[in-house]
C-alpha positions in Angstrom: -60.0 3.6 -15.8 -56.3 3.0 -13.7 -55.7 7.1 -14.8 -59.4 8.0 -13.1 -58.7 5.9 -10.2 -55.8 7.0 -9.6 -56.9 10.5 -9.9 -59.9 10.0 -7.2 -57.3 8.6 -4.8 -55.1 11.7 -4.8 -58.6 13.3 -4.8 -59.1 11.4 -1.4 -55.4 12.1 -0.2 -55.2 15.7 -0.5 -59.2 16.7 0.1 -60.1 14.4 2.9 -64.0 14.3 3.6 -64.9 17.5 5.3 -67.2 15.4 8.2 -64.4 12.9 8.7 -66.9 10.2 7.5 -64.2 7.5 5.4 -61.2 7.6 4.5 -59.0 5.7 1.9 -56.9 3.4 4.1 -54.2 2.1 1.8 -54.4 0.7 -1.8 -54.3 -3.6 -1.8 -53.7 -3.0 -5.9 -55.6 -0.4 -8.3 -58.3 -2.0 -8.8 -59.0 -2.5 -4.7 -58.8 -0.3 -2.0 -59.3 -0.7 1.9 -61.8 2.3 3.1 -62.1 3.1 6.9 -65.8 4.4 7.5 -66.2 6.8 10.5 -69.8 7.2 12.3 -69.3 10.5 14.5 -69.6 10.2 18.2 -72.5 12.6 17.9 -74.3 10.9 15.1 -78.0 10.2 16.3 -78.1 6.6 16.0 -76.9 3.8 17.6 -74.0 3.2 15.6 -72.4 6.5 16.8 -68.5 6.2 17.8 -68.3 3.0 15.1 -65.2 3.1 13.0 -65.0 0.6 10.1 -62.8 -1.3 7.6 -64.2 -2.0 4.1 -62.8 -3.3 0.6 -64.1 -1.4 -2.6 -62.9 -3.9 -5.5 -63.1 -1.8 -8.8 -64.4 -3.5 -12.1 -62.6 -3.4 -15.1 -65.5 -1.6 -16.7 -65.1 1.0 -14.0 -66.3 4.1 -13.1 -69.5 2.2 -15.6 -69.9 -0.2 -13.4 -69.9 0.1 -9.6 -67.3 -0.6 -7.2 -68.1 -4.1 -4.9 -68.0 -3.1 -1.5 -67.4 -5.6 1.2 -66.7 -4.5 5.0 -63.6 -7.1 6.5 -64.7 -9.3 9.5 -66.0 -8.6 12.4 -68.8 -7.8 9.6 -71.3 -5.2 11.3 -74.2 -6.1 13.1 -76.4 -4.0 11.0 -80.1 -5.0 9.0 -78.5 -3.9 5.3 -75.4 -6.0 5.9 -75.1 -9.7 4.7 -73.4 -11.3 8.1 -71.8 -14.1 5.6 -70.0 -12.4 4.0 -70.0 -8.3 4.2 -71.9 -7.0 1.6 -73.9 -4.1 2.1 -77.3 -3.5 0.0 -77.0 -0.1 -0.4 -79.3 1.0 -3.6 -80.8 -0.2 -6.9 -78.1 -0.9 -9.0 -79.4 1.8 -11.5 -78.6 4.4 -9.1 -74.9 4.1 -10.2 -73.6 6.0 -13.2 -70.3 7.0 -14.4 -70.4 10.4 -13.1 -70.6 8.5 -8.9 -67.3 8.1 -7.7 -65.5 6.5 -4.8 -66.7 9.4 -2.3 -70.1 9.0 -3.4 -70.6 5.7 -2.8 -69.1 6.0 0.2 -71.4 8.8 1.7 -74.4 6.3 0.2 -72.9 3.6 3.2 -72.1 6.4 5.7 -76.3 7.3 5.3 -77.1 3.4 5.4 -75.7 3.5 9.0 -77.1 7.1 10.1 -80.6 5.4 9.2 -79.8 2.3 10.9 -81.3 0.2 8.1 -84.4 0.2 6.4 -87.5 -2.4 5.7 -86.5 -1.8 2.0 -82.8 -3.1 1.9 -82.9 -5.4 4.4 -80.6 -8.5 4.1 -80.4 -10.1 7.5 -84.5 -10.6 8.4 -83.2 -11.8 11.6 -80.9 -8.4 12.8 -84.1 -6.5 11.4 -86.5 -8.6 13.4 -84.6 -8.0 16.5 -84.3 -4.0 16.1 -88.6 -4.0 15.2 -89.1 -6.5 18.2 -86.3 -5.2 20.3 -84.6 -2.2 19.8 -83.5 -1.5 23.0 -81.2 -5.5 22.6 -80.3 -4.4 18.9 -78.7 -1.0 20.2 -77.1 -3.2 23.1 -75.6 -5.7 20.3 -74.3 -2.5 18.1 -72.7 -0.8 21.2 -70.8 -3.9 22.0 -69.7 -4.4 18.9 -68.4 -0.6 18.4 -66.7 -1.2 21.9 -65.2 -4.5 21.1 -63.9 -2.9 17.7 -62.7 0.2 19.9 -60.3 -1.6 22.0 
């Protein structure tokens, strides 16, 4: 496992993302890793010009079981995040295998915010209440957020 991960952060080093989607930020330890997720200014959807911090924390059983992603506070306001404490719902748990890696799973978040959130994976019934009821105040709540973040 420590010679794999080691491998795929070199990977991440040398042969950045070709879209500029995330980044590895800096290594905490081996077995976790601070990500920086990128949501192009172009993107169409509201989260567009968002930049965001996230820890992967790698299992010992690893790349067989998945990493535990958690984005670091302000959490984002987003339907498929848990606002207590930063954990996406990305995917049935079977959808992981031990050929996924690190860039994988981080393309799998990168869609989640693309697709704003989906009735299926929905965490926080109150964010996806507001963006079905409201979307024009859910958009106004990301934006300030992704300025706020910006500054």
């Amino acid at each position: 496992m420590a010679k794999r991960l080691a491998k795929e952060w070199v990977d991440l080093e040398e042969n950045p993302d070709e879209k500029d989607r995330f980044f590895g930020e800096s290594k905490i330890n081996d077995l976790k890793w601070t990500m920086r997720l990128m949501i192009d200014d172009d993107a169409d959807c509201c989260y567009a010009g968002g930049c965001y911090e996230l820890e992967l924390t790698f299992p010992a059983e690893y790349p067989f079981k998945m990493p535990h992603p958690r984005f670091c506070k302000p959490y984002p306001f987003h339907p498929c995040i848990h606002q207590e404490n930063g954990e996406p719902e990305l995917f049935p748990m079977d959808a992981w295998g031990p050929t996924k890696n690190v860039r994988w799973i981080m393309s799998e978040i990168h869609k989640m915010f693309l697709n704003e959130g989906s009735d299926n994976h929905c965490l926080d019934a109150d964010i996806m209440k507001l963006k079905q009821e409201n979307y024009e105040a859910f958009v106004k709540k990301v934006k300030d957020q992704i300025t706020e973040l910006n500054e």
